[in-house]
N, C-alpha and C positions, 0 to 999 in steps of 0.2 A: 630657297636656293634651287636654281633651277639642276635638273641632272640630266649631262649629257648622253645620250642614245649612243648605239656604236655606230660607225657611219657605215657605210656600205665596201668600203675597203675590207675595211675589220670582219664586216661578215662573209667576204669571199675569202680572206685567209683562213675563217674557224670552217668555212665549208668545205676547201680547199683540202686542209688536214684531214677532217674527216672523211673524205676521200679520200684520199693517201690511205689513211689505217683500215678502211674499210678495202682496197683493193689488197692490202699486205693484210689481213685479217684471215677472210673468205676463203681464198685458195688455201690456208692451213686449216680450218675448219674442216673444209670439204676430205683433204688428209687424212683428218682425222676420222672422222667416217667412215672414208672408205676403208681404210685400219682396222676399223670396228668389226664392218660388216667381214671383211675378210677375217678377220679372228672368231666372229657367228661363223662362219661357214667350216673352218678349219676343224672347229671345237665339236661341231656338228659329225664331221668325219671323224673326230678321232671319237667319238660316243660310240659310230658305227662298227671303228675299229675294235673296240672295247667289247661291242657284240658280236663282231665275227670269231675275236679270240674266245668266247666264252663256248661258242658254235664247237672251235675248233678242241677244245678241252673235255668238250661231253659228244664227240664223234671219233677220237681217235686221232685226233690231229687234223682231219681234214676238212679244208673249209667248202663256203656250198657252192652248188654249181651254176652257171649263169643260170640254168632255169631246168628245175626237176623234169624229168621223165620216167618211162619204164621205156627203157630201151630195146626190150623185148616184144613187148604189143605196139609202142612207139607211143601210148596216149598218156596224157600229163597227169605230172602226182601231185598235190597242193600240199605243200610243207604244212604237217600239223599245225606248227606254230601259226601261221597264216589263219587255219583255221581255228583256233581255238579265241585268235584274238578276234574273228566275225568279216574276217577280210580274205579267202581264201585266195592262195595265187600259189603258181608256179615258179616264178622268177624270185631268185637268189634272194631277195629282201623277205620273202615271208618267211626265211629259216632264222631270222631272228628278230619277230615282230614281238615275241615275248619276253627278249634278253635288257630293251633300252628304260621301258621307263611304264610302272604301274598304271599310269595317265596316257590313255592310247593318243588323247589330241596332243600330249606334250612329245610324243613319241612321232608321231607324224610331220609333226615342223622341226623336228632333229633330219628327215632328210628335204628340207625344201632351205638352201639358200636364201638369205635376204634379200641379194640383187638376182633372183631368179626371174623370170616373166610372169609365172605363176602371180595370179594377185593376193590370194591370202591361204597362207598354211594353213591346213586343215589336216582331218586324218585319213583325209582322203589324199594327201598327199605320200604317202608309200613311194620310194622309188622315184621321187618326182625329180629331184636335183642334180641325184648322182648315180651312175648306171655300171657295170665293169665293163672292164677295158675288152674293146670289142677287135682289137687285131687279129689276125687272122692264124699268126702263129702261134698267140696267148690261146686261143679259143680252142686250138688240132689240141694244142698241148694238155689242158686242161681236159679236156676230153677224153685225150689218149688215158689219161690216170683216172677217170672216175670208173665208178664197178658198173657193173649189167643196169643196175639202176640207175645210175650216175646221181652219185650219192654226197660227191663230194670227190675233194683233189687235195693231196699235199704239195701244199708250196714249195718247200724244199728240193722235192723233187724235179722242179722247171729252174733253169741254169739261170745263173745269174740272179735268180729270184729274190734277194732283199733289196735288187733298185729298178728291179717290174714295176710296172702299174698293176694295184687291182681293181681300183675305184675311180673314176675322174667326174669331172665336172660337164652336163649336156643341157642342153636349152629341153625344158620342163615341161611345157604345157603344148597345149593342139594351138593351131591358129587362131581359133576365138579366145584364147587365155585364161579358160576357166575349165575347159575337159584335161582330167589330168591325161597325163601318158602314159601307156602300159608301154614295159619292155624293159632291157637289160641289160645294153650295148651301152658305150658311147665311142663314135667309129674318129678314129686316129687320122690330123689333120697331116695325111701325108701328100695326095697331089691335089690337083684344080677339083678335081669330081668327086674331092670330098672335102671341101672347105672348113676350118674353124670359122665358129661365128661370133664375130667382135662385136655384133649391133645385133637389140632384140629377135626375137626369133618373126620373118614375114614369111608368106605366103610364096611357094616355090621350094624356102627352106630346107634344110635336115633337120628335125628335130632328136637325132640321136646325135648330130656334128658337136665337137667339143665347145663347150660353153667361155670361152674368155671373157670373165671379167673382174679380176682383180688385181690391176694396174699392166695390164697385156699380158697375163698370165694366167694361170686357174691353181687350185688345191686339187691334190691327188693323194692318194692313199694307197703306200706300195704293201707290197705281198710281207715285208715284215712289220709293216700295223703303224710307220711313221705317217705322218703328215707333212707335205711340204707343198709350197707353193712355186711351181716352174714357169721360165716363162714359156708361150705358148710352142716355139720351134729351140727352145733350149733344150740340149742333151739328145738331137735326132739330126742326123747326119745331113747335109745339105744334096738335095736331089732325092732324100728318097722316096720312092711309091711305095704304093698296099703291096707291089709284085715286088718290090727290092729289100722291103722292109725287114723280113727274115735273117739277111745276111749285113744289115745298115750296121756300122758301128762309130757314135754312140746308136742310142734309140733307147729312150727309156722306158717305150710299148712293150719291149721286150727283156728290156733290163739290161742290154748289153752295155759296156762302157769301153 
């Protein structure tokens, strides 16, 4: 008995579906990923959050400064910790390079985002993904309250301070995409001449401009240790600049609502 084949109809309706489920597939897939990676990155902050508090517990409450000095001779101080763990620095991260995790390389890809530019976390990544908030009136303020050393700053102290930024998200690497970045800003997308950057970081770039990418919005980490994801001009006042920012309300650079 012969057995009949499918004709060529039959097999443009099974390829036909297949298509269908394959375009309604893909795009929640991809969702779902991005879901993911956004919850890596979140989890990632709130570790960091977890180390600042620990900072803030064995200092007297005060968390650390964007980047040690002696403000008296002006020359930089490398947070012990930084040194103890073989990576000596000044900026705010190596005050709690000891506090995240006994495994320095698992502690290094705690601050490098999975959709960061960066190509592979390393422990050379310190500082790579997420930087503090570098407005201008966070930074006077901050300042204003650290001691002769600037040793550190209580939160409490800065107004509005549990819906501040302290942490946000900044494009990671140098141009070539493998030198990491020193530093310890990431500068607030308030006018043209300092743009957020929605697409990887190119050449001309900011590589301290806020990082957007987790569905047009970034993860930030306020001055009372939450995690949320904003989106990139939600909660900052329409029109403002770096010069209006101070008195913008909302502006969550500053905390005001």
């Amino acid at each position: 008995m012969l057995r009949r084949g499918f004709t060529l109809i039959e097999l443009l309706v099974v390829i036909s579906i297949i298509a269908v489920l394959s375009g309604i597939l893909l795009p929640a897939v991809a969702m779902v990923r991005e879901a993911a990676r956004t919850a890596v990155c979140s989890s990632g902050m709130r570790q960091i959050g977890i180390a600042l508090a620990v900072y803030q517990n064995d200092n007297d409450g005060l968390l650390p400064p964007h980047y040690l000095v002696d403000r008296t001779s002006g020359t930089n101080v490398n947070f012990s910790a930084s040194v103890d763990a073989g990576k000596p620095t000044n900026y705010w991260y190596g005050a709690i390079m000891g506090d995240l995790d006994e495994q320095a390389a698992k502690a290094g890809r705690i601050f490098a985002c999975p959709v960061s530019c960066f190509p592979k976390p390393t422990t050379e990544a310190w500082g790579l993904s997420y930087a503090y908030n570098n407005d201008p009136w966070f930074w006077n303020r901050t300042t204003a309250l650290s001691n002769q050393q600037q040793t550190g700053f209580q939160p409490a102290r800065i107004p509005h301070w549990q819906g501040c930024v302290l942490l946000a998200e900044r494009w990671g690497a140098q141009i070539d995409g493998i030198t990491p970045l020193t530093g310890w800003g990431v500068v607030p997308p308030y006018d043209s001449t300092r743009p957020a950057m929605s697409t990887p970081l190119k050449a001309g770039g900011n590589p301290n401009a806020l990082r957007v990418s987790h569905g047009r919005g970034s993860n930030y980490l306020f001055l009372d240790m939450h995690v949320e994801r904003v989106g990139t001009w939600d909660r900052i006042a329409a029109g403002t600049t770096a010069a209006t920012a101070s008195s913008a309300v909302p502006n969550l650079w500053t905390g005001a609502q």
